[in-house]
PQR file of N, CA, C, O and H, with PARSE charges and radii, in Angstrom:
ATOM      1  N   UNK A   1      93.158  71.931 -44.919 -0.4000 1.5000
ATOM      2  CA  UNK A   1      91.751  71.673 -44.962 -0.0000 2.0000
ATOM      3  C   UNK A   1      91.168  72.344 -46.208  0.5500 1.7000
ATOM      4  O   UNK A   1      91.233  73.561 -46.376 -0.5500 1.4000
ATOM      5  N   UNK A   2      90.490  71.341 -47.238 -0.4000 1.5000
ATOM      6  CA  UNK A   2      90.002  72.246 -48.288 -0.0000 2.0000
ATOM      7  C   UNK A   2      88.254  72.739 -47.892  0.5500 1.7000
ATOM      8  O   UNK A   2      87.427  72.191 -47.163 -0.5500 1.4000
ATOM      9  H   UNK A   2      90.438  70.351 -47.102  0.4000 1.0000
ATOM     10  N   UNK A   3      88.164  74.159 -48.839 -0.4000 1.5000
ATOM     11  CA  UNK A   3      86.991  74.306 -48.455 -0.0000 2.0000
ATOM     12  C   UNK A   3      85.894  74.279 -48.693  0.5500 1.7000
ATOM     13  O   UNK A   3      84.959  75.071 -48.574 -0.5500 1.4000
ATOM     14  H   UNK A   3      88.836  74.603 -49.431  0.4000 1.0000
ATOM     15  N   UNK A   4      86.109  72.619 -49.305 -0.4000 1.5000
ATOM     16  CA  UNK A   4      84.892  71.922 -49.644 -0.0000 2.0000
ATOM     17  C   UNK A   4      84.413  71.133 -47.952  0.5500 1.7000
ATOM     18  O   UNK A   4      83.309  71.148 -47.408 -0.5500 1.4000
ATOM     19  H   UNK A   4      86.869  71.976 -49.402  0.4000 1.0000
ATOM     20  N   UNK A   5      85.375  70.665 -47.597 -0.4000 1.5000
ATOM     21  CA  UNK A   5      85.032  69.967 -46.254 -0.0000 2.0000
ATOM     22  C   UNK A   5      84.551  71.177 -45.019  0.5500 1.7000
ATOM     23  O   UNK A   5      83.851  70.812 -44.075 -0.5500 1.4000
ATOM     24  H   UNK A   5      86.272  70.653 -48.039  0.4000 1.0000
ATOM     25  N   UNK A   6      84.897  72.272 -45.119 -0.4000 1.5000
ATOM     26  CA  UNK A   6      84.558  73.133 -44.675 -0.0000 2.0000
ATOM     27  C   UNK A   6      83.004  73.509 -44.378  0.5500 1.7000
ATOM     28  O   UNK A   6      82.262  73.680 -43.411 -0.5500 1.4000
ATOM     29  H   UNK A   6      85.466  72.568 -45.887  0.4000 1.0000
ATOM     30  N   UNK A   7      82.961  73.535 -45.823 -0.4000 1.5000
ATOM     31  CA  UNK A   7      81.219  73.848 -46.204 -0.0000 2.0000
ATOM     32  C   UNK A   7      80.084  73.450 -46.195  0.5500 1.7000
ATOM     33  O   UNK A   7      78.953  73.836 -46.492 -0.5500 1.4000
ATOM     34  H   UNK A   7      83.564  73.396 -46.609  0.4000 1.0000
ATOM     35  N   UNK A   8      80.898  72.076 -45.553 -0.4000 1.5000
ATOM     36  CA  UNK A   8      80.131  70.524 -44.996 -0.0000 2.0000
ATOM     37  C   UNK A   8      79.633  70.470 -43.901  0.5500 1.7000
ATOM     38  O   UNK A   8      78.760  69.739 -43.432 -0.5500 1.4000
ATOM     39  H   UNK A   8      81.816  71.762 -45.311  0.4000 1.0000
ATOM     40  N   UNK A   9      80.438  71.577 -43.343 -0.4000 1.5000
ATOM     41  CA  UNK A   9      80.198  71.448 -41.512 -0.0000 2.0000
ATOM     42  C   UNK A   9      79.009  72.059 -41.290  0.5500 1.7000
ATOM     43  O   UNK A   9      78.470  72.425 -42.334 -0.5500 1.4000
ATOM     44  H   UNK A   9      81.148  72.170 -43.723  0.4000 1.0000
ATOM     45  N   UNK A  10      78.212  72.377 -39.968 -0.4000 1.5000
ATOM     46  CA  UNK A  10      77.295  72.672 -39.717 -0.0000 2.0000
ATOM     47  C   UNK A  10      77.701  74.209 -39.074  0.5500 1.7000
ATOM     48  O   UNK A  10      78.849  74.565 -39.338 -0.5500 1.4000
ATOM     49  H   UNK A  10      78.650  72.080 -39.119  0.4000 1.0000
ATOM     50  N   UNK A  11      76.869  75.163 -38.250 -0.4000 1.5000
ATOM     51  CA  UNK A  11      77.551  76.233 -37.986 -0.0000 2.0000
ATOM     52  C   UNK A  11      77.875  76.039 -36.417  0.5500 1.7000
ATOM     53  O   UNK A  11      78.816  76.710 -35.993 -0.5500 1.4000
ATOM     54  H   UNK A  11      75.936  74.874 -38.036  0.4000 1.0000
ATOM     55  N   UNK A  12      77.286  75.300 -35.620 -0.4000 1.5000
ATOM     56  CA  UNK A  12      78.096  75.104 -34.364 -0.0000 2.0000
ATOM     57  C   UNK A  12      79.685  74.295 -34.626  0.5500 1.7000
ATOM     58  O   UNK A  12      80.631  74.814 -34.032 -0.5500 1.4000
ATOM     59  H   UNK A  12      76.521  74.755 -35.964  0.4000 1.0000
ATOM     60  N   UNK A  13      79.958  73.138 -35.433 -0.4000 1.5000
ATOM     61  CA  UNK A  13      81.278  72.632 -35.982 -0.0000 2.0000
ATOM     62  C   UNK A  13      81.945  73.759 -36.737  0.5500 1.7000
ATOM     63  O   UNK A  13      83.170  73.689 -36.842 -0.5500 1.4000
ATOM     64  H   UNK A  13      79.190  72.716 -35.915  0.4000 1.0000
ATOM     65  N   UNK A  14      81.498  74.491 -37.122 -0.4000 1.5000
ATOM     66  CA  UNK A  14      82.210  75.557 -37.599 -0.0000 2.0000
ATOM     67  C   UNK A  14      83.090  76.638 -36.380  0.5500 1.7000
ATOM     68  O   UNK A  14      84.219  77.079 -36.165 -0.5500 1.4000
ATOM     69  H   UNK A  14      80.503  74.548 -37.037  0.4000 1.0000
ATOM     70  N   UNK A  15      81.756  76.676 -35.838 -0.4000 1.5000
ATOM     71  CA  UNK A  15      82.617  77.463 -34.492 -0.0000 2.0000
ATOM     72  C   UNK A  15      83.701  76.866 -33.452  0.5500 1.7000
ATOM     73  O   UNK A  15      84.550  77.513 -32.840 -0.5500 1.4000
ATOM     74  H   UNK A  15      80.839  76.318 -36.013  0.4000 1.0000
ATOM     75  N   UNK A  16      83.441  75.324 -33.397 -0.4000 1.5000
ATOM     76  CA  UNK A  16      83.879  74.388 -32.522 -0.0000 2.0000
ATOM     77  C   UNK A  16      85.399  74.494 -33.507  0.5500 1.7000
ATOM     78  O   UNK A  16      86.424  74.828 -32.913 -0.5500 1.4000
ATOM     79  H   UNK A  16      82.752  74.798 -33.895  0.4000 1.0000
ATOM     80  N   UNK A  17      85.458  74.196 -34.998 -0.4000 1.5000
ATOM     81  CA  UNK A  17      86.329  74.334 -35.903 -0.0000 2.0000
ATOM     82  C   UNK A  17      87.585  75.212 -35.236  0.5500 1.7000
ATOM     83  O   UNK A  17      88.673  74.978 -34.711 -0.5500 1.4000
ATOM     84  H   UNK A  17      84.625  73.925 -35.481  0.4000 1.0000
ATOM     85  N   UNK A  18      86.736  76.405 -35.593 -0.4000 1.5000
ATOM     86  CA  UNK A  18      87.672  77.726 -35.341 -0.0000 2.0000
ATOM     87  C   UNK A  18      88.646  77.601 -33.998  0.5500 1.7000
ATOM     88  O   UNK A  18      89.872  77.671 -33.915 -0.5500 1.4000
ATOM     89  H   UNK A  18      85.852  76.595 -36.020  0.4000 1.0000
ATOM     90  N   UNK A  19      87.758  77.416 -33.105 -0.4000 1.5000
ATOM     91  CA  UNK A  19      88.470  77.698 -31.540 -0.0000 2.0000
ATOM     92  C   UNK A  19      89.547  76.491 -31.535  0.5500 1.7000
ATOM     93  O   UNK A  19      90.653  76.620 -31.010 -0.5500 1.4000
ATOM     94  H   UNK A  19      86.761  77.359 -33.172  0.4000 1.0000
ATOM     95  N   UNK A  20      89.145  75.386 -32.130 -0.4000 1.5000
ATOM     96  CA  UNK A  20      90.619  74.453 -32.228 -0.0000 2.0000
ATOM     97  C   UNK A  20      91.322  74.884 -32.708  0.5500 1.7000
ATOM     98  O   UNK A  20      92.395  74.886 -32.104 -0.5500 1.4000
ATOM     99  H   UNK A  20      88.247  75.282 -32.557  0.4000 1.0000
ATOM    100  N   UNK A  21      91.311  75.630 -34.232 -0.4000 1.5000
ATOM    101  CA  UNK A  21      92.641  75.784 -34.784 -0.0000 2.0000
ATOM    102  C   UNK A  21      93.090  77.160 -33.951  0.5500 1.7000
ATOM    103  O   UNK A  21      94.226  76.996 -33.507 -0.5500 1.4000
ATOM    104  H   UNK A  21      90.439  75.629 -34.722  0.4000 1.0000
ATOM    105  N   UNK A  22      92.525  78.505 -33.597 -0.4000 1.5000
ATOM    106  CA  UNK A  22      93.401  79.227 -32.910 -0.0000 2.0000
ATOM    107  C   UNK A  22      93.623  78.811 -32.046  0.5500 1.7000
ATOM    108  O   UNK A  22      94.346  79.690 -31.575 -0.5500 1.4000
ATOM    109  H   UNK A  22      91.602  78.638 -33.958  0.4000 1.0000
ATOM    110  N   UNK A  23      93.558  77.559 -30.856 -0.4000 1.5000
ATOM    111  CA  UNK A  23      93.938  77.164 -30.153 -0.0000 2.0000
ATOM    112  C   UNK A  23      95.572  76.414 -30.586  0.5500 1.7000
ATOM    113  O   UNK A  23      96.506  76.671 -29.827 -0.5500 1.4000
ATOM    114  H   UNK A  23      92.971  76.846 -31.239  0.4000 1.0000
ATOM    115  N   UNK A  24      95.722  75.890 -31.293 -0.4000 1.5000
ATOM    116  CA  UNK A  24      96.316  74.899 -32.001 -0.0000 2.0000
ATOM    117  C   UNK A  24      97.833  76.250 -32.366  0.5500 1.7000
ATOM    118  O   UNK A  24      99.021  76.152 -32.058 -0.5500 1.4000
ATOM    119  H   UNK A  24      94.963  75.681 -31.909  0.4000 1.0000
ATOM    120  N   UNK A  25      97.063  77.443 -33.146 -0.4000 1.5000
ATOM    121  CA  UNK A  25      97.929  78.185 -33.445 -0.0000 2.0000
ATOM    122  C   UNK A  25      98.739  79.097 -32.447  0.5500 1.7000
ATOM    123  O   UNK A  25      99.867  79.571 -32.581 -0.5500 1.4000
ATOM    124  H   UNK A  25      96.098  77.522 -33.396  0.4000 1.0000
ATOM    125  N   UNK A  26      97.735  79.220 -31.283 -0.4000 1.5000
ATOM    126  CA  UNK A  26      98.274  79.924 -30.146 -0.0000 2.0000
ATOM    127  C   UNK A  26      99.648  78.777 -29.524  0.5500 1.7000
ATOM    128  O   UNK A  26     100.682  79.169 -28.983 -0.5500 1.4000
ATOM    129  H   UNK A  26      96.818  78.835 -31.174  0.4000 1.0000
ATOM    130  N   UNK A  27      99.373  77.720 -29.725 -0.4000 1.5000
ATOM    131  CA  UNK A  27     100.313  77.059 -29.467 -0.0000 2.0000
ATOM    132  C   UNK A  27     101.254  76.428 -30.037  0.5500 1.7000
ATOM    133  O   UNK A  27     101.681  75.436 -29.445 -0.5500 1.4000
ATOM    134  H   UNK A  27      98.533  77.402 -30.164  0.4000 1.0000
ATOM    135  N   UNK A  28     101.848  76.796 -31.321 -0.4000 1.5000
ATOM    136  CA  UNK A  28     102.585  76.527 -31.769 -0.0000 2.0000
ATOM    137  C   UNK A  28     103.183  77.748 -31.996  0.5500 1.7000
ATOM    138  O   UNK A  28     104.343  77.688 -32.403 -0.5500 1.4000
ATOM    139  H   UNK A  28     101.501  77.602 -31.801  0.4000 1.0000
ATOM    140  N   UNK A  29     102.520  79.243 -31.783 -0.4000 1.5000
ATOM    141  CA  UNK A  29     103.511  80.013 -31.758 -0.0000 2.0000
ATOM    142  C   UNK A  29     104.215  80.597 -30.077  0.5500 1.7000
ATOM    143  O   UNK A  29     105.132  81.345 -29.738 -0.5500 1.4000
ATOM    144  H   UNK A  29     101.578  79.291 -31.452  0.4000 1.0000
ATOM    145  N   UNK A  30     103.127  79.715 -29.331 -0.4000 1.5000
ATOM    146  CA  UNK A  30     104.370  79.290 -28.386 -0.0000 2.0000
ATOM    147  C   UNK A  30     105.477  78.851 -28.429  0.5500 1.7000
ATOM    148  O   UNK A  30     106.482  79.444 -28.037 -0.5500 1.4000
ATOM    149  H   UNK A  30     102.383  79.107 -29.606  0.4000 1.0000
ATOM    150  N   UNK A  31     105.429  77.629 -28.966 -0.4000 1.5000
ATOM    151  CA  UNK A  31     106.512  77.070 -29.171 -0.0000 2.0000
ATOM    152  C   UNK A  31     107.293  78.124 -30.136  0.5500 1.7000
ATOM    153  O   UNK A  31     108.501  77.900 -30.066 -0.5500 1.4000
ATOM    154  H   UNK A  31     104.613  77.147 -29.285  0.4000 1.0000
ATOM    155  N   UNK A  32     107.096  78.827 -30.709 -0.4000 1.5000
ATOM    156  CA  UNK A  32     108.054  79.248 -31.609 -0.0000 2.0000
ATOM    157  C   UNK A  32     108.829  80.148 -30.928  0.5500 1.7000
ATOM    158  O   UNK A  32     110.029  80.399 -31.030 -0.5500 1.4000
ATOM    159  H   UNK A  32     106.114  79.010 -30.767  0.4000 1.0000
ATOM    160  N   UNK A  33     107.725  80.731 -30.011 -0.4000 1.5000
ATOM    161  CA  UNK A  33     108.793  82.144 -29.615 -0.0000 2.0000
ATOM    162  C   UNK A  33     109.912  81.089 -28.267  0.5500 1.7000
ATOM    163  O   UNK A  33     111.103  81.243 -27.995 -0.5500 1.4000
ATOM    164  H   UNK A  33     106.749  80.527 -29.928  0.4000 1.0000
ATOM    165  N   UNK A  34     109.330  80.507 -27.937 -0.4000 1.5000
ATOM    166  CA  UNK A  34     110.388  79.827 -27.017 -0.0000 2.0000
ATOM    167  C   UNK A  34     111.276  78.524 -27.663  0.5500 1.7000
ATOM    168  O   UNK A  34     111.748  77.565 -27.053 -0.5500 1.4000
ATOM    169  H   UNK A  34     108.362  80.383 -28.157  0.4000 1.0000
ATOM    170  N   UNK A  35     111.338  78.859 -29.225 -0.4000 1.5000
ATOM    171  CA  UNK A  35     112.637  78.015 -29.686 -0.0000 2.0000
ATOM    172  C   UNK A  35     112.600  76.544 -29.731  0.5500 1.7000
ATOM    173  O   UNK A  35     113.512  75.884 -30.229 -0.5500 1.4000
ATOM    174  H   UNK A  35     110.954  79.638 -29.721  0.4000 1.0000
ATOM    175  N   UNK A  36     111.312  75.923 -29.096 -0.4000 1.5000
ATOM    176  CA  UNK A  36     111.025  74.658 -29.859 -0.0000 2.0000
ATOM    177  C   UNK A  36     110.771  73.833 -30.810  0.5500 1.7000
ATOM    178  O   UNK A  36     110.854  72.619 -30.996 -0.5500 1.4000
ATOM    179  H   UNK A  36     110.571  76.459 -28.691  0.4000 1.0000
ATOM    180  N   UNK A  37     110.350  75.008 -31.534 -0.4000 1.5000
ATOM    181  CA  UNK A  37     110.027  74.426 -33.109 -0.0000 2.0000
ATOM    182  C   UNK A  37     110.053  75.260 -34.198  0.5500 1.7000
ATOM    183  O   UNK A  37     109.702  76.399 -33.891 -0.5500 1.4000
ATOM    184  H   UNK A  37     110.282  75.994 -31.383  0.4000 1.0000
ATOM    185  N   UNK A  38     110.306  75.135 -35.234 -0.4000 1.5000
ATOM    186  CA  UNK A  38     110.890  76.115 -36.118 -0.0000 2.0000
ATOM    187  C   UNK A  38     109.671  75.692 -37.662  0.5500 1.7000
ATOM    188  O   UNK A  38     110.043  75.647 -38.835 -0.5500 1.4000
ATOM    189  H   UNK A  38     110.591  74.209 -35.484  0.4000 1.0000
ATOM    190  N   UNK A  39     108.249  75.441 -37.166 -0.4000 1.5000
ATOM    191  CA  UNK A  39     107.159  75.038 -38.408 -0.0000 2.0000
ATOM    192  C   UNK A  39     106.371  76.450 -38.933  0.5500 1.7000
ATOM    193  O   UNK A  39     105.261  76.725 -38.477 -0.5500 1.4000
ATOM    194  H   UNK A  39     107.946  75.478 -36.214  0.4000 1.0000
ATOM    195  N   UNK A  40     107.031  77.304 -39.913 -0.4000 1.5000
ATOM    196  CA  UNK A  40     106.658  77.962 -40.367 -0.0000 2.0000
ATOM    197  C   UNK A  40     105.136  78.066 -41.312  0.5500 1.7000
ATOM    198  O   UNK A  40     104.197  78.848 -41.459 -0.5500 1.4000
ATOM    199  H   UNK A  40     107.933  77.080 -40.284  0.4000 1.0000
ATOM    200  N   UNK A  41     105.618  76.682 -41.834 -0.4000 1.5000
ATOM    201  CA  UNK A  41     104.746  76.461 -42.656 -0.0000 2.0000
ATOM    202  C   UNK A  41     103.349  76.067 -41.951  0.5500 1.7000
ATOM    203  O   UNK A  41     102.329  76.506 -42.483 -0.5500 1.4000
ATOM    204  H   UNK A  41     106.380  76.046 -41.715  0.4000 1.0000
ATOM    205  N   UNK A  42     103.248  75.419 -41.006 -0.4000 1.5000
ATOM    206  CA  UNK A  42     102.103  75.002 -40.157 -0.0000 2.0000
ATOM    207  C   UNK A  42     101.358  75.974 -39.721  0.5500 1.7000
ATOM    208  O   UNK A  42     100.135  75.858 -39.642 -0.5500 1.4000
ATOM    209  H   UNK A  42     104.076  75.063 -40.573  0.4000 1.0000
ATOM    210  N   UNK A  43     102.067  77.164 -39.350 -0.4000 1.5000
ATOM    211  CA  UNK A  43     101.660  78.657 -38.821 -0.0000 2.0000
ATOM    212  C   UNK A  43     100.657  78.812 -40.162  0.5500 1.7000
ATOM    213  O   UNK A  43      99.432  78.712 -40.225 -0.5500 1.4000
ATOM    214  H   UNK A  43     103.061  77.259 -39.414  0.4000 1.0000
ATOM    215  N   UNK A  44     101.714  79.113 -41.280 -0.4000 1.5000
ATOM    216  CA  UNK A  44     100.832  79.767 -42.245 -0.0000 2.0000
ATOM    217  C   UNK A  44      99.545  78.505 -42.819  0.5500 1.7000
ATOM    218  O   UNK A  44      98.500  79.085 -43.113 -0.5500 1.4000
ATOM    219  H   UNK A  44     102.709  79.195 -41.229  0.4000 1.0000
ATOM    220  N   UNK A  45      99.492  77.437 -42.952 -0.4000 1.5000
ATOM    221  CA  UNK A  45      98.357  77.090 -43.372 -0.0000 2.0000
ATOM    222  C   UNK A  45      97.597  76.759 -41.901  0.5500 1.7000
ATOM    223  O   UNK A  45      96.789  75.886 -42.216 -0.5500 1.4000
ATOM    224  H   UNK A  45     100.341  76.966 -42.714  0.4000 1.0000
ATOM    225  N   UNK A  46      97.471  76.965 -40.712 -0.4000 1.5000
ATOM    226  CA  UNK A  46      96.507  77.124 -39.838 -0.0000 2.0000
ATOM    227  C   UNK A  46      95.908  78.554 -39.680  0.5500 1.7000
ATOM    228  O   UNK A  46      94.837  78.583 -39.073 -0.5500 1.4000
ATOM    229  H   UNK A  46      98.128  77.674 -40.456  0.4000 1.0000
ATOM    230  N   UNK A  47      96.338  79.588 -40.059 -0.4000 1.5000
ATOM    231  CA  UNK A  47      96.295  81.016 -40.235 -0.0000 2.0000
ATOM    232  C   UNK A  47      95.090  80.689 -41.365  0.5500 1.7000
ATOM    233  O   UNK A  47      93.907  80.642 -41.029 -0.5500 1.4000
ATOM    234  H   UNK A  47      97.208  79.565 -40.552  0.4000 1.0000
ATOM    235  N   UNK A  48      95.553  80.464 -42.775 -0.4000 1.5000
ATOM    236  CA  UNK A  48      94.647  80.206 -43.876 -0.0000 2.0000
ATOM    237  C   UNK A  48      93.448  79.569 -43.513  0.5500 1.7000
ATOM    238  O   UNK A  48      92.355  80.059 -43.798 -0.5500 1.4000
ATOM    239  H   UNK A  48      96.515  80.502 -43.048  0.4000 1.0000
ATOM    240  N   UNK A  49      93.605  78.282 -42.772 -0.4000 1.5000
ATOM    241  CA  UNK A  49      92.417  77.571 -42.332 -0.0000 2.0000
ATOM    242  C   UNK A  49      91.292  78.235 -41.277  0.5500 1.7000
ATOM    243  O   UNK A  49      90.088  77.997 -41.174 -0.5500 1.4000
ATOM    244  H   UNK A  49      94.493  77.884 -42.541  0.4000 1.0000
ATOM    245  N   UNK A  50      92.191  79.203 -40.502 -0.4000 1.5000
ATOM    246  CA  UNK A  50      91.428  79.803 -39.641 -0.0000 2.0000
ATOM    247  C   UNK A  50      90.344  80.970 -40.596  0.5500 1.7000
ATOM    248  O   UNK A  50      89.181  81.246 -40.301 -0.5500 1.4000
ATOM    249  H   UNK A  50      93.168  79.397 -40.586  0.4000 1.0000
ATOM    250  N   UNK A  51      91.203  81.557 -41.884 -0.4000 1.5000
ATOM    251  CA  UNK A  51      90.685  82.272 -42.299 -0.0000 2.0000
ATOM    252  C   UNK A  51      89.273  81.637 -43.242  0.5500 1.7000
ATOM    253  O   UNK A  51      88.128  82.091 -43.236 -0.5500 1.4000
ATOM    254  H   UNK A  51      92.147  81.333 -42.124  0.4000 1.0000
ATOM    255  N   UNK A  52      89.733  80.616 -43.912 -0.4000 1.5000
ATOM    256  CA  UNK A  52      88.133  80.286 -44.896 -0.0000 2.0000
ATOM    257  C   UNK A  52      87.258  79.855 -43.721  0.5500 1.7000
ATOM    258  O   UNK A  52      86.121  80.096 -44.126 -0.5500 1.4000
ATOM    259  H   UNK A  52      90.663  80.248 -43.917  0.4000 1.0000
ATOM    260  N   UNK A  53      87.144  79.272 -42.300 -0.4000 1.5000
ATOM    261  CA  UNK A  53      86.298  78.870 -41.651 -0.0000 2.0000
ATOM    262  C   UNK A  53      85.462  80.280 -41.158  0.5500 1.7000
ATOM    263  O   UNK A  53      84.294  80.334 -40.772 -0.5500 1.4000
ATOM    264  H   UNK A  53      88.068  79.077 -41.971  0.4000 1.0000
ATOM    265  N   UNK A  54      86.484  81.454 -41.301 -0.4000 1.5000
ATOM    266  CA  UNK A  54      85.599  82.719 -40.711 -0.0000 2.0000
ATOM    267  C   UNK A  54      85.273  83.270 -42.176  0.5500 1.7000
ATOM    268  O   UNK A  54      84.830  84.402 -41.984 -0.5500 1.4000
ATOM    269  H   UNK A  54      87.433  81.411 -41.613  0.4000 1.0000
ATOM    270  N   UNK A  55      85.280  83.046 -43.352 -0.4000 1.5000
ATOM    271  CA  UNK A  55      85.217  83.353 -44.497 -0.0000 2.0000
ATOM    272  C   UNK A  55      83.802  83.062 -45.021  0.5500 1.7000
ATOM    273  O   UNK A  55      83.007  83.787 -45.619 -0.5500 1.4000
ATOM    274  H   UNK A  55      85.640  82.126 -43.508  0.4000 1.0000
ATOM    275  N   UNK A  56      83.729  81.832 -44.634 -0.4000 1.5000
ATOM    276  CA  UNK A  56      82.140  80.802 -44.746 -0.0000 2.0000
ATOM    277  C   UNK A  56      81.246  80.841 -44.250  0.5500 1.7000
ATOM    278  O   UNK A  56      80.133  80.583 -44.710 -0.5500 1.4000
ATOM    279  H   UNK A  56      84.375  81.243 -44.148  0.4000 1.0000
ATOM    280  N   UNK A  57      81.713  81.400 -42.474 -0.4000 1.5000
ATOM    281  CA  UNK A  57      80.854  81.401 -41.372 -0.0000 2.0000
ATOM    282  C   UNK A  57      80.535  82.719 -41.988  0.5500 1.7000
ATOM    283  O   UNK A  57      79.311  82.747 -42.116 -0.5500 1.4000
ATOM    284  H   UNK A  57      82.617  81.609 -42.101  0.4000 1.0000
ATOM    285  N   UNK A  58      81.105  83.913 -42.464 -0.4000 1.5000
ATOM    286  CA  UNK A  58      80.406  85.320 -42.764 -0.0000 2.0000
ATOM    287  C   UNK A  58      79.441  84.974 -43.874  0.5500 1.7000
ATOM    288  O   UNK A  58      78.231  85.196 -43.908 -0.5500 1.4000
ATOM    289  H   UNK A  58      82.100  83.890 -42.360  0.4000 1.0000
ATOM    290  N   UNK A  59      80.334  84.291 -44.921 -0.4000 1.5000
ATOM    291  CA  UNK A  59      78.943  84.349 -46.147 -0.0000 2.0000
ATOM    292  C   UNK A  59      77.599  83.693 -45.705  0.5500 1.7000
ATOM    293  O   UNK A  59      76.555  83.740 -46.356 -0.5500 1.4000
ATOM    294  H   UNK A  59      81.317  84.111 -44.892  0.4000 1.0000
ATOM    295  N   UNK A  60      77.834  82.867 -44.099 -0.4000 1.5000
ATOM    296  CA  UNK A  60      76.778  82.104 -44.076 -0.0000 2.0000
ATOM    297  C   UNK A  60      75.352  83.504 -43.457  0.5500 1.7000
ATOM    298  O   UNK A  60      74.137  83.526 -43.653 -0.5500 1.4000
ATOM    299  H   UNK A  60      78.682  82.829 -43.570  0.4000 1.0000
ATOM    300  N   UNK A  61      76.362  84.563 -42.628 -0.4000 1.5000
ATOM    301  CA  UNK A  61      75.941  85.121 -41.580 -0.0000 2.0000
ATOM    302  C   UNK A  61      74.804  86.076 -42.584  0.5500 1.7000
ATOM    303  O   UNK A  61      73.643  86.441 -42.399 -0.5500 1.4000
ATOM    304  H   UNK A  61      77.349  84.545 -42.469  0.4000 1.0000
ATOM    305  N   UNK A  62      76.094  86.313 -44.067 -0.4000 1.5000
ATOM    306  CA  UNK A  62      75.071  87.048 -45.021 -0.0000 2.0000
ATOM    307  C   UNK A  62      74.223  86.614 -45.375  0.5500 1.7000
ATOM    308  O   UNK A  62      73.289  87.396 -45.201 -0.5500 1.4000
ATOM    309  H   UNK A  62      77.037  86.016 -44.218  0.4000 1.0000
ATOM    310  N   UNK A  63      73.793  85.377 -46.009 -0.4000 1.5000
ATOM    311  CA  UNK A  63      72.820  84.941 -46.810 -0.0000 2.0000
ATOM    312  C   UNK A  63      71.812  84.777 -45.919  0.5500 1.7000
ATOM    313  O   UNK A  63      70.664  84.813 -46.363 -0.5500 1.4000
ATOM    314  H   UNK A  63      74.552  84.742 -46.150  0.4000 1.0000
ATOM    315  N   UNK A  64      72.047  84.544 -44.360 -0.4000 1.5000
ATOM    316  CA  UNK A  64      70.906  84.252 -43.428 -0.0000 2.0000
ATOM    317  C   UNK A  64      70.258  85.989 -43.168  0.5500 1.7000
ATOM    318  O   UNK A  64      69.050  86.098 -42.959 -0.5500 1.4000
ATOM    319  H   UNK A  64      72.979  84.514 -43.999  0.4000 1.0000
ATOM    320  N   UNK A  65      71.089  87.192 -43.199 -0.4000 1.5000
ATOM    321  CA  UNK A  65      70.543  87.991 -43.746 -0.0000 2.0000
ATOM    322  C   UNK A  65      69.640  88.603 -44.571  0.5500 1.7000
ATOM    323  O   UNK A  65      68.659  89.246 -44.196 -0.5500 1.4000
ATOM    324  H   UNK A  65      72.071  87.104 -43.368  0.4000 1.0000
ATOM    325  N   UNK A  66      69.939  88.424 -45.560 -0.4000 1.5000
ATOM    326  CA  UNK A  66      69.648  88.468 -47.034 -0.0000 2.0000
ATOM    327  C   UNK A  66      68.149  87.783 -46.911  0.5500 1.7000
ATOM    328  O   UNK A  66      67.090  88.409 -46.941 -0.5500 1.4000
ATOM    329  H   UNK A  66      70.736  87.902 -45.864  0.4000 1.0000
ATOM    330  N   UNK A  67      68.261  86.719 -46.802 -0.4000 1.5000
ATOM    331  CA  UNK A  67      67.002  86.379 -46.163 -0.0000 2.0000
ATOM    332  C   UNK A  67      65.956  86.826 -46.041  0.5500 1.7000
ATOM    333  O   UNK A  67      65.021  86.839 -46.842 -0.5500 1.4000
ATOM    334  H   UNK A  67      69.121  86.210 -46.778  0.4000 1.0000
ATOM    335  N   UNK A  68      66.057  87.357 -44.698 -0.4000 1.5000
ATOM    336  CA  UNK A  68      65.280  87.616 -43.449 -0.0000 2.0000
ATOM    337  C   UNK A  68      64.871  89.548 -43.860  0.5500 1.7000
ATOM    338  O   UNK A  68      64.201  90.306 -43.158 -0.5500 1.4000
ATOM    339  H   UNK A  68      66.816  87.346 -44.047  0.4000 1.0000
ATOM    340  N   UNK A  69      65.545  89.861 -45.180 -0.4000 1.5000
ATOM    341  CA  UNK A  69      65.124  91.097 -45.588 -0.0000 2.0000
ATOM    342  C   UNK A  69      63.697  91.126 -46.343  0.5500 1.7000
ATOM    343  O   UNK A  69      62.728  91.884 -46.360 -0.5500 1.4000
ATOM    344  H   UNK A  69      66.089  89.245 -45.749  0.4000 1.0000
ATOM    345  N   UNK A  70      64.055  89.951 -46.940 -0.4000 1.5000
ATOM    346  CA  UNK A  70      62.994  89.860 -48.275 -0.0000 2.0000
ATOM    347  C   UNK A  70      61.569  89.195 -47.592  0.5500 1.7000
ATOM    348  O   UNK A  70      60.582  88.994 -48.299 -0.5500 1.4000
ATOM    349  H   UNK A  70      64.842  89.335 -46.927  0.4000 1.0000
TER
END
């Protein structure tokens, strides 16, 4: 997922975002520890994806901050 499409989303799809992919990741490292599947690579770019969606959602959390100072 690039994180242009990311930045597109709104902040409830953002959250809705997130809980799929650790959902998604909780379950494929199911599968891993019980020897069904051997997708390393899927781990690591759902890990990444999980990370710019909480990456975006913070800068969003700042600027709505930032804000609300001034």
């Amino acid at each position: 997922m690039k994180s242009e499409k990311v930045r597109n989303l709104t902040d409830d799809e953002l959250r809705h975002q997130e809980r799929d992919l650790n959902d998604q990741l909780f379950k494929l490292k199911f599968q891993l520890n019980m020897g069904q599947t051997e997708s390393l690579k899927k781990i690591r770019g759902l890990r990444k994806d999980i990370a710019r969606v909480k990456t975006i959602a913070r800068e969003r959390g700042l600027a709505a901050g930032a804000t609300e100072k001034k």
